[in-house]
KOLTI-865905 format. One record per residue (C-alpha): residue number from 1; chain; residue in three letters; x, y, z. Coordinates in Angstrom, 3 decimals, padded with zeros to 6 digits, always signed. Example, Ala and Ser with C-alpha at 12.3 -4.5 7.8 and 13.67 -1.06 7.14 Angstrom:
- 1:A:ala:+012.300:-004.500:+007.800;
- 2:A:ser:+013.670:-001.060:+007.140;
This chain:
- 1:A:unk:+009.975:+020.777:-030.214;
- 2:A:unk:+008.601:+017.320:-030.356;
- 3:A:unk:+005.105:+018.346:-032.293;
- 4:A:unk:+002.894:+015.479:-030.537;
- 5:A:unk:+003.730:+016.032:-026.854;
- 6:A:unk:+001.055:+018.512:-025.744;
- 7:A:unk:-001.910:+016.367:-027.748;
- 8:A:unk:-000.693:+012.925:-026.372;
- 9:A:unk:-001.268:+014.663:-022.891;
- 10:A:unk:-004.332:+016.256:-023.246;
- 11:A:unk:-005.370:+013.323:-024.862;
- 12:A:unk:-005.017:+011.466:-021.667;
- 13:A:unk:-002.390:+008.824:-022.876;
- 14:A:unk:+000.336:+007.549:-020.076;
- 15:A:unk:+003.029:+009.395:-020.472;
- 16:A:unk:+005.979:+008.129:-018.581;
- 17:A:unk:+009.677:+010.058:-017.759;
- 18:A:unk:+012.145:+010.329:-015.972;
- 19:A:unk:+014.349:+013.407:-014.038;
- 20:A:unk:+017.761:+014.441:-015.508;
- 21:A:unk:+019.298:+016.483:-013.291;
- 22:A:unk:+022.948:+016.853:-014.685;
- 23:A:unk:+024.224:+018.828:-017.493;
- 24:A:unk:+025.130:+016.237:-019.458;
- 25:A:unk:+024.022:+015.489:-023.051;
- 26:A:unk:+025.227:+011.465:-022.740;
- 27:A:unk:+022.966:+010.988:-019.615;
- 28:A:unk:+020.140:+012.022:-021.729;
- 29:A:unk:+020.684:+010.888:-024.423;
- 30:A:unk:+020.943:+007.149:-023.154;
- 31:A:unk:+018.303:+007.815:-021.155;
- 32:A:unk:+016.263:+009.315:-024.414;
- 33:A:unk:+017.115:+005.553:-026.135;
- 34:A:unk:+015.514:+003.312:-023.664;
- 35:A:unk:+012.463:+004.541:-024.506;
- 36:A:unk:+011.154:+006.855:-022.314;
- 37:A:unk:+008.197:+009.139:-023.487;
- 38:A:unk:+009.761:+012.525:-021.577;
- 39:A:unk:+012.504:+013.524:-019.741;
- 40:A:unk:+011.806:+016.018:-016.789;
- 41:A:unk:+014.631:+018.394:-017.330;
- 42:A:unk:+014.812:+019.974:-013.384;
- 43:A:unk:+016.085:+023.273:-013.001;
- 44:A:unk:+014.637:+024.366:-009.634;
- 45:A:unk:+016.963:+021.982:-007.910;
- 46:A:unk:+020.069:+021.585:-010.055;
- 47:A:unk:+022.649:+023.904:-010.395;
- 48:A:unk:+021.911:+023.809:-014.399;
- 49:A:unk:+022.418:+026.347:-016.850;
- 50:A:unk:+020.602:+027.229:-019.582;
- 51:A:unk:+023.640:+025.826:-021.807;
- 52:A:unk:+023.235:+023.186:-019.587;
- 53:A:unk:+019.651:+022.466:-020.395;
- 54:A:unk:+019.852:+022.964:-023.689;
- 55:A:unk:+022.670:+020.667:-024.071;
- 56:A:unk:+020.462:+017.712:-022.556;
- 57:A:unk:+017.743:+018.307:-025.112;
- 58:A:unk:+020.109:+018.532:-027.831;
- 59:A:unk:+021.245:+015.158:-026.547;
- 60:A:unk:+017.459:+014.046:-025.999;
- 61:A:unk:+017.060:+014.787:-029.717;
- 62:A:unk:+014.107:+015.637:-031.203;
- 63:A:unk:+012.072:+012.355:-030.793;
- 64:A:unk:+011.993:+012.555:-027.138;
- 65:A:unk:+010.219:+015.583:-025.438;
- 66:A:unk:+011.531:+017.516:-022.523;
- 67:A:unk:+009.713:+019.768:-019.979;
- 68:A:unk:+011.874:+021.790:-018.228;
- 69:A:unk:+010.553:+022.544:-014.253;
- 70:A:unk:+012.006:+026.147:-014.146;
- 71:A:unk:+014.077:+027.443:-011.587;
- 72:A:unk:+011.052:+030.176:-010.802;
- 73:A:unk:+007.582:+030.736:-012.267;
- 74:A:unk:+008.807:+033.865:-013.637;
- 75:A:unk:+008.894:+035.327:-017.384;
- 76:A:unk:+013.011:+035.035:-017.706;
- 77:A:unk:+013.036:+031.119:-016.862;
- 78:A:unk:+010.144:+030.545:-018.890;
- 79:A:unk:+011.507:+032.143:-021.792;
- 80:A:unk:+015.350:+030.479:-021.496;
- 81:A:unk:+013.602:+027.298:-021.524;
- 82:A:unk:+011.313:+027.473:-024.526;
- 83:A:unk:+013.785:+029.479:-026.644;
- 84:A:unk:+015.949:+026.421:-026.235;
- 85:A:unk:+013.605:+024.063:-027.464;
- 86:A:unk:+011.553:+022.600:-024.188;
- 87:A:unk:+007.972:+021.409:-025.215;
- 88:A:unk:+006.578:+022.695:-022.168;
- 89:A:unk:+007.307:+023.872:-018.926;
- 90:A:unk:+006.575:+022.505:-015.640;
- 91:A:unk:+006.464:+025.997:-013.195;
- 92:A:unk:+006.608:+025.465:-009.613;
- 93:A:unk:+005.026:+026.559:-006.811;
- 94:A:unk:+002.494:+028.528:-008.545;
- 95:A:unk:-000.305:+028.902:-005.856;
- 96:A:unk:-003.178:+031.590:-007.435;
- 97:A:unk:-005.116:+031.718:-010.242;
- 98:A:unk:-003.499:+034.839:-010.897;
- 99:A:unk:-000.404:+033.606:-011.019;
- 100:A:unk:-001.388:+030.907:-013.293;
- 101:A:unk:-002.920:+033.399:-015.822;
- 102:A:unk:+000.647:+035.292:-015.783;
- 103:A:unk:+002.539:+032.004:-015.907;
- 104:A:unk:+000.597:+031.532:-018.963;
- 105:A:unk:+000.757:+034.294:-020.535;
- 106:A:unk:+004.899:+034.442:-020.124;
- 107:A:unk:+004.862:+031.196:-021.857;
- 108:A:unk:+002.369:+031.740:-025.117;
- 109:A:unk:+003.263:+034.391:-027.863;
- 110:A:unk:+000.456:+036.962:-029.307;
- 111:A:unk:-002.849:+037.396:-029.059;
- 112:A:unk:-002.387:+034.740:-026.358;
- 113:A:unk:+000.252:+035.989:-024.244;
- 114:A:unk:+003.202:+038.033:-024.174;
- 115:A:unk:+006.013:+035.946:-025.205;
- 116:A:unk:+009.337:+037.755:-026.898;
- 117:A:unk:+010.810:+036.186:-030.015;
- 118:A:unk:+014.485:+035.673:-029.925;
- 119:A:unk:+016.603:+033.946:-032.659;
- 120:A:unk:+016.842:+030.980:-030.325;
- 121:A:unk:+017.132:+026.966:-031.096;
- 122:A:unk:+013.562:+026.578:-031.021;
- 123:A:unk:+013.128:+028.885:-034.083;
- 124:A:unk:+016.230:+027.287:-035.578;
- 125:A:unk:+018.488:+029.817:-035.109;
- 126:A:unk:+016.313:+031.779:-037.368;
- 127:A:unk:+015.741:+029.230:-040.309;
- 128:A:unk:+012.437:+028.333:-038.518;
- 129:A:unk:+011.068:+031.255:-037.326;
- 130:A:unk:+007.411:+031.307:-039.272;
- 131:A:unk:+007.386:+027.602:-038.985;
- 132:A:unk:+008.141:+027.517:-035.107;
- 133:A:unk:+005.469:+030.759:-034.350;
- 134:A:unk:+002.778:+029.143:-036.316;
- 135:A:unk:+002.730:+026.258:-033.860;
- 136:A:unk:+004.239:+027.009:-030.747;
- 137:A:unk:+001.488:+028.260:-029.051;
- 138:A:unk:-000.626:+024.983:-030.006;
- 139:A:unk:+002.512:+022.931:-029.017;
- 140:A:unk:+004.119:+024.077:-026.107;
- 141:A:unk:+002.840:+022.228:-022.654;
- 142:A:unk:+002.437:+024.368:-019.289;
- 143:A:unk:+002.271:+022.181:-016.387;
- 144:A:unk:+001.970:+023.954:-012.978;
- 145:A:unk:+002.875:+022.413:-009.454;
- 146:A:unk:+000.613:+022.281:-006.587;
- 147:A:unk:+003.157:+021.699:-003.813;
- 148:A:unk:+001.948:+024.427:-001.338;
- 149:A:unk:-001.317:+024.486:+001.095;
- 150:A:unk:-002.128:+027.743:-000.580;
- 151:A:unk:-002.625:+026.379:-004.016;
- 152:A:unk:-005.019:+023.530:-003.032;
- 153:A:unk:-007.169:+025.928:-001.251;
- 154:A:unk:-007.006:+027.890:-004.853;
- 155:A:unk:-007.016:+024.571:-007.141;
- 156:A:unk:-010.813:+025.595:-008.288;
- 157:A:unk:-009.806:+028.472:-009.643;
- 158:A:unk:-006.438:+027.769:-010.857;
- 159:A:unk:-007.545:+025.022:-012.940;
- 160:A:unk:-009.851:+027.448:-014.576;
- 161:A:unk:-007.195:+029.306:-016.051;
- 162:A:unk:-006.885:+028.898:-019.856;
- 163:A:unk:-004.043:+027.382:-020.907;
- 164:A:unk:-003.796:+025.102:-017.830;
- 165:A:unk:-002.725:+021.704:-019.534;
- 166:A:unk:-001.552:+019.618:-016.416;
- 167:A:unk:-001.238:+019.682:-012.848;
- 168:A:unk:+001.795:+018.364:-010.941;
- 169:A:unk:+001.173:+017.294:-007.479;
- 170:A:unk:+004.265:+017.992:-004.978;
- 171:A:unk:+003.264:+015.925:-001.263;
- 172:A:unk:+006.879:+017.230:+000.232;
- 173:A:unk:+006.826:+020.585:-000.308;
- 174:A:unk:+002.964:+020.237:+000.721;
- 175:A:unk:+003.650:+018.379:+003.867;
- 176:A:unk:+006.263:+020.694:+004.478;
- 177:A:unk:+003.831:+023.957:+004.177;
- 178:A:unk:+001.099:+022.034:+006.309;
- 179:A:unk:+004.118:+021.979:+008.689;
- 180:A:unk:+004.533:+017.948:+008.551;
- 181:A:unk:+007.589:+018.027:+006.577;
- 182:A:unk:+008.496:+014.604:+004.869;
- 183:A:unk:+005.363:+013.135:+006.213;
- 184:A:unk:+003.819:+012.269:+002.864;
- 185:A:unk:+001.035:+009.683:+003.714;
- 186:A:unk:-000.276:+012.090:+007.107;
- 187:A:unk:-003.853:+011.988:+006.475;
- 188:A:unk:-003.897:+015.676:+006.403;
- 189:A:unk:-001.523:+015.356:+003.296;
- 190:A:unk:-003.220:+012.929:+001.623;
- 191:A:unk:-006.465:+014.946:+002.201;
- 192:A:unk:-004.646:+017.717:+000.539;
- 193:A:unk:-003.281:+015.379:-002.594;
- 194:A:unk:-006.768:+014.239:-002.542;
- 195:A:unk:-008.630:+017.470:-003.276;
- 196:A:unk:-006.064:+018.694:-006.036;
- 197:A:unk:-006.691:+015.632:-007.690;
- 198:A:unk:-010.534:+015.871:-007.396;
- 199:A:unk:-010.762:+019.369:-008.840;
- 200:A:unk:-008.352:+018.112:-011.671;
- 201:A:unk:-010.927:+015.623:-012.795;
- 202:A:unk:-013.687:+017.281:-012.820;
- 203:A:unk:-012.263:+019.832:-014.699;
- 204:A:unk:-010.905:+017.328:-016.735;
- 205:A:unk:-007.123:+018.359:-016.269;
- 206:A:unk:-004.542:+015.782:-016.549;
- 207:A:unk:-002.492:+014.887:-013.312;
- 208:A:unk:+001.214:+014.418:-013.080;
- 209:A:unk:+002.663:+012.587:-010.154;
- 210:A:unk:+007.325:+011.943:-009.279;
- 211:A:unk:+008.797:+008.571:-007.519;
- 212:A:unk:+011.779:+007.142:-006.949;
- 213:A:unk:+010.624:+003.858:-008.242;
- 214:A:unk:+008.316:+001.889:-010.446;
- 215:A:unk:+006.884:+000.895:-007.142;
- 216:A:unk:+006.275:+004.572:-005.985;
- 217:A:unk:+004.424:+005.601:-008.903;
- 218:A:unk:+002.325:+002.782:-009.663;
- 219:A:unk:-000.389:+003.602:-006.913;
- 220:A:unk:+000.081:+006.997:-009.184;
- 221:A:unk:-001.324:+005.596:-012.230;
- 222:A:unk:-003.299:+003.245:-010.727;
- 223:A:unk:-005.687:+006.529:-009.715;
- 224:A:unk:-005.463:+007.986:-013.247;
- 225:A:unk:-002.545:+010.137:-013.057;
- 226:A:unk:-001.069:+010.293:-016.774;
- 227:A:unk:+002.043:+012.626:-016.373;
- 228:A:unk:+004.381:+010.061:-014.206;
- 229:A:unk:+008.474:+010.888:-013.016;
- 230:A:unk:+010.011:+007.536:-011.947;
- 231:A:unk:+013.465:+008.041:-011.655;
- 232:A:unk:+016.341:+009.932:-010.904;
- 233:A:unk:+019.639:+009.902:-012.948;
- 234:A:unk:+022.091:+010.126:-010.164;
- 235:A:unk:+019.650:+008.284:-008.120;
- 236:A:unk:+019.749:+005.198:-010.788;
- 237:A:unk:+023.118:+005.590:-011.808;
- 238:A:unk:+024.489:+005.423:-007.375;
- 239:A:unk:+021.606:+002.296:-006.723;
- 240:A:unk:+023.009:+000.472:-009.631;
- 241:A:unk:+026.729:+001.018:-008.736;
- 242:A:unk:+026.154:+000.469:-004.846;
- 243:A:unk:+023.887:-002.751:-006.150;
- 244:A:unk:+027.118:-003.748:-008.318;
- 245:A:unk:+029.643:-003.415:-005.925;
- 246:A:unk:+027.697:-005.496:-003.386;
- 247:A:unk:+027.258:-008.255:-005.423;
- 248:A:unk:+030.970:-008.610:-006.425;
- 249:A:unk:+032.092:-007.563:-002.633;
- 250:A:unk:+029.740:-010.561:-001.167;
């Protein structure tokens, strides 16, 4: 667990990452060397493992945070990705308050939550276990998505919820449940965006935004969002061999 993650982003510092979506400890661990602040380990859409995620942090190392967006906002995902190191989790479509408070609860220990304690790789595989308990509740980052209609009409209360540390706005899968799928920049979508991000700073919650580009996120930050995805790794990795071939096949 990288021991300054959760502070830097309650602390409102620009954190910027990128999206590994393969298996593969080389991907991020180049990825981990240029510099990044966080990698945004996806396991909702990626047919990754958990031996698959924890090889990427183990080749992310331990000066580069990951989050890990869980397959489902549920207690087993939660716990496979924090007993293999994550420094937070990033749970999707979570779309109550209630829901928010269980989410929560899954991913602190006691008298917090209700987190089990495994001999895992975040305790060390046991050599860390008082070390890793004394801190991991301090340490460890939830980040919830608000990607549905539901959970903007339920942002007030969600972002109530103790333990809240970031909100990460999802316009597809909104457009998609305000049946205007892919339409990102309707005005009814925006209007949605809009309102999440409202609530979120007046409540003083940090806001976390994805694009495909330096372009697409800087209108991001440029509205005060501090948790930013540019990026893709088979995304940069088939631009900058389609890019290559084109200049040599010219």
């Amino acid at each position: 667990m990288n021991h300054q993650f959760r502070s830097r982003l309650l602390g409102g510092e620009l954190l910027v990452g990128t999206m590994v979506s393969q298996a593969s400890a080389e991907i991020a661990e180049i990825l981990a060397s240029v510099g990044f602040d966080w990698l945004f380990v996806d396991a909702e859409h990626s047919p990754m493992s958990r031996a698959g995620m924890q090889r990427v942090l183990q080749g992310a190392g331990p000066a580069t945070p990951c989050l890990v967006r869980i397959s489902a906002s549920e207690e087993t995902s939660i716990r496979d990705a924090l007993d293999i190191g994550a420094a937070g989790i990033i749970a999707p479509r979570v779309n109550s308050a209630e829901h928010a408070a269980q989410v929560v609860r899954f991913a602190k220990y006691a008298p917090i939550g209700n987190r089990g304690v495994g001999v895992a790789r975040a305790l060390g595989y046991g050599l860390r276990v008082e070390e890793y308990l004394n801190k991991a509740n301090e340490e460890t980052a939830v980040v919830l998505q608000a990607e549905h209609i539901e959970a903007v009409e339920n942002i007030e209360e969600i972002v109530q919820v103790a333990g809240v540390d970031a909100v990460f706005v999802g316009p597809y899968d909104l457009s998609a449940s305000l049946d205007r799928l892919g339409e990102v920049e309707h005005p009814q979508v925006m209007a949605a965006v809009d309102q999440v991000a409202q609530v979120c700073r007046q409540a003083n919650i940090p806001l976390g935004a994805f694009g495909v580009s330096a372009a697409a996120v800087e209108p991001y930050i440029e509205r005060g969002y501090r948790l930013i995805v540019a990026g893709i790794d088979m995304m940069m990795l088939g631009f900058a061999a389609k890019e290559l071939l084109s200049q040599i096949k010219t």
